[in-house]
Phi, psi and omega in degrees: 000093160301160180259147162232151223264177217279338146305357188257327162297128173302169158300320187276007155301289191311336183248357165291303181300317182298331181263344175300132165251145156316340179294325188241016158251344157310305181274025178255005164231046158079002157259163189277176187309345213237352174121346217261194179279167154291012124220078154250119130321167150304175180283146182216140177241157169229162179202107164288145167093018221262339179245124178247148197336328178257017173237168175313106199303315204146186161278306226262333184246153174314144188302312179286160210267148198248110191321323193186159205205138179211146163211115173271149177228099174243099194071200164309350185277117188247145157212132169260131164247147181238155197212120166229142197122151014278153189190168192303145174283146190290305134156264217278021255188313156317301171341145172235126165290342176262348198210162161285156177256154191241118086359076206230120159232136197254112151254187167218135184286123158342284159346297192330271187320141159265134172112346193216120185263345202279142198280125146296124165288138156280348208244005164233327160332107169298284209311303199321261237296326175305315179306310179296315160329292169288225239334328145322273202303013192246311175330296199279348177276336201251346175270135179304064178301318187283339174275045185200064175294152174039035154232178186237170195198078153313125222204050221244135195218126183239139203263105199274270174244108175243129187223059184064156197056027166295342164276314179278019158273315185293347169285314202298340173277319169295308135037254178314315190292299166322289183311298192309342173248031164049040155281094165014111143242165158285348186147144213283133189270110181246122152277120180243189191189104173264183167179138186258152157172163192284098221192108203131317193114305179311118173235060189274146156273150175236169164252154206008091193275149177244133209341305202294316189284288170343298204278358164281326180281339188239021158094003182109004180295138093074214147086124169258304167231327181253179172251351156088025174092031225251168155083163181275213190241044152266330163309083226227159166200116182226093150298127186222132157268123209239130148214118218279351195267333159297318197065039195252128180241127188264329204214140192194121159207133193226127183227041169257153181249145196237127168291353180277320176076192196323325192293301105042267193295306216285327166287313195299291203286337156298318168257048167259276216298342165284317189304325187278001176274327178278006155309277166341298185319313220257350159261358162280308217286334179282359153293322194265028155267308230279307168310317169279341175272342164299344213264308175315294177316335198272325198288348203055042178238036184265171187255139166258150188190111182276153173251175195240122202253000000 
C-alpha cells in the first residue's frame, strides 16, 4: 500500500483531525475525562508512618511529637494526616468523664488549589470548619472513645494537593494515622464519593469524581466536601464513608434535589459503597504492608535503605 505524502490530505480531513479533543474521543468509547470506567477509582496510594513517631510536627501541625502518621494519595489529591494522643486535656471544661474527646483540624496548603494561591484561616473557613466537622462525626462512630475517659485525641489533616474528593482522602487518612497510633476502632472507616448528571448525551453513575468532574456535577463548585448548593435536580455529587466490614454508613451527604427521589438517591450510594469497598483493598493491604515490615524490624531481619538526596 503506498502512503501519500502529506499534501495530498484535504484540507477538510485536517480540521476534521484537529477539532477531535481528547476529552471527546474518551468519550466516544466511554470513558471519563481522565481515562478511567465509571467505576473505576482513582489510582490511591497509602503510607502509614509517613512521619516518625518522635519528630517535630512542625508549626502548621501539632507542637508534640506525633503518635501515628498517614499519608493518602488519591489521583491527583494528596492528604497528610497527623494523630496525637491519647493524652491529658488542656482543660478541665473540656473533659468528658466516660469518653475521649476527639479534636480534628482540616488545614490547607497555599499550594493545594490549583489556580488559588491564597493561605485559609481553619478556624474562619466555612468549608475547613464544614469538613472538620464531618470528619469529627465519621470519626467518632468508629473510635473506642470510651476506653480513654478524661483524655483528648488530636488529630490534624493537611490538604497537600487537591483535585476534588479532600474529604473523603482525609477520612481515608485519618483511618490509617488512627491504625498507625494503635487506636481502637470498630472498623476502618473508608470514603468514596458517586455522582450522576447529564454529560454527553450520557446519565452514567460514576465513582470518585475528581474536580473537573465535581464542578460539573455541582453547577460550577469546586467541592471538597459539599457541592454549595450548586447544580439541577439532574445532578447528583454524594460523598459517602462507610465501614464495610459493619456494613454501616457513618457519613452521606447530598445537596442536590433529585428528581428521582429515594430511588434516585438509593442508586448513586450504592455505587460511592461500592467504591468504598475498593477503598477498603487498598487500605488493608497498606496495613498488612506496615504490619509486616514492623514485625520484620521488631524480628532484626528489616532492610533500611537510604535514599540520596
Amino acid at each position: 500500500m503506498t502512503r501519500l505524502p502529506i499534501n495530498h490530505i484535504s484540507s477538510a480531513h485536517l480540521t476534521i483531525m484537529t477539532s477531535l479533543r481528547r476529552t471527546d474521543i474518551l468519550s466516544l468509547i466511554h470513558l471519563r475525562s481522565d481515562g478511567r470506567r465509571p467505576n473505576e477509582i482513582r489510582h490511591m496510594t497509602c503510607h502509614l508512618g509517613a512521619l516518625p513517631s518522635t519528630t517535630d510536627c512542625g508549626s502548621a501541625l501539632p507542637s508534640s511529637a506525633c503518635s501515628g502518621s498517614a499519608m493518602v494519595t488519591m489521583g491527583l489529591t494528596q492528604v497528610l494526616c497527623i494523630v496525637r494522643g491519647p493524652c491529658d486535656v488542656g482543660r478541665r471544661t473540656e473533659e468528658l468523664p466516660d469518653r475521649a474527646t476527639l479534636e480534628v483540624t482540616m488545614r490547607t496548603a497555599p499550594f493545594a488549589p490549583p489556580g488559588d494561591r491564597r493561605s485559609t484561616n481553619p478556624t474562619s473557613d466555612r468549608r475547613l470548619i464544614e469538613q472538620s466537622h464531618l470528619l469529627q462525626k465519621a470519626m467518632s462512630a468508629s473510635i473506642l472513645l470510651h476506653l480513654y475517659p478524661k483524655s483528648k485525641i488530636s488529630v490534624t489533616v493537611m490538604v497537600l494537593a487537591d483535585d476534588g474528593g479532600r474529604l473523603e482522602a482525609a477520612i481515608n487518612a485519618c483511618t490509617l494515622a488512627l491504625i498507625d497510633a494503635g487506636i481502637p476502632l470498630k472498623d476502618m472507616v473508608c470514603a468514596c464519593s458517586a455522582g450522576r448528571w447529564n454529560a454527553g448525551g450520557s446519565d452514567e453513575i460514576v465513582v470518585d469524581l475528581n474536580r473537573r468532574e465535581i464542578q460539573a456535577a455541582t453547577g460550577g463548585s469546586s467541592g471538597g466536601g459539599g457541592n454549595g448548593g450548586g447544580g439541577t435536580s439532574d445532578t447528583i455529587y454524594l460523598p459517602v464513608a462507610t465501614m464495610p466490614q459493619r456494613g454501616t454508613v457513618v457519613l452521606s451527604q447530598c445537596e442536590s434535589r433529585l428528581s428521582g427521589g429515594a430511588e434516585a438517591f438509593g442508586e448513586v450510594l450504592e455505587c460511592a459503597r461500592a467504591g468504598c469497598e475498593m477503598v477498603m483493598e487498598v487500605m488493608a493491604a497498606a496495613v498488612r504492608e506496615r504490619g509486616a515490615g514492623l514485625w520484620k524490624a521488631r524480628e532484626g531481619k528489616a532492610t533500611v535503605v537510604l535514599d540520596d538526596w
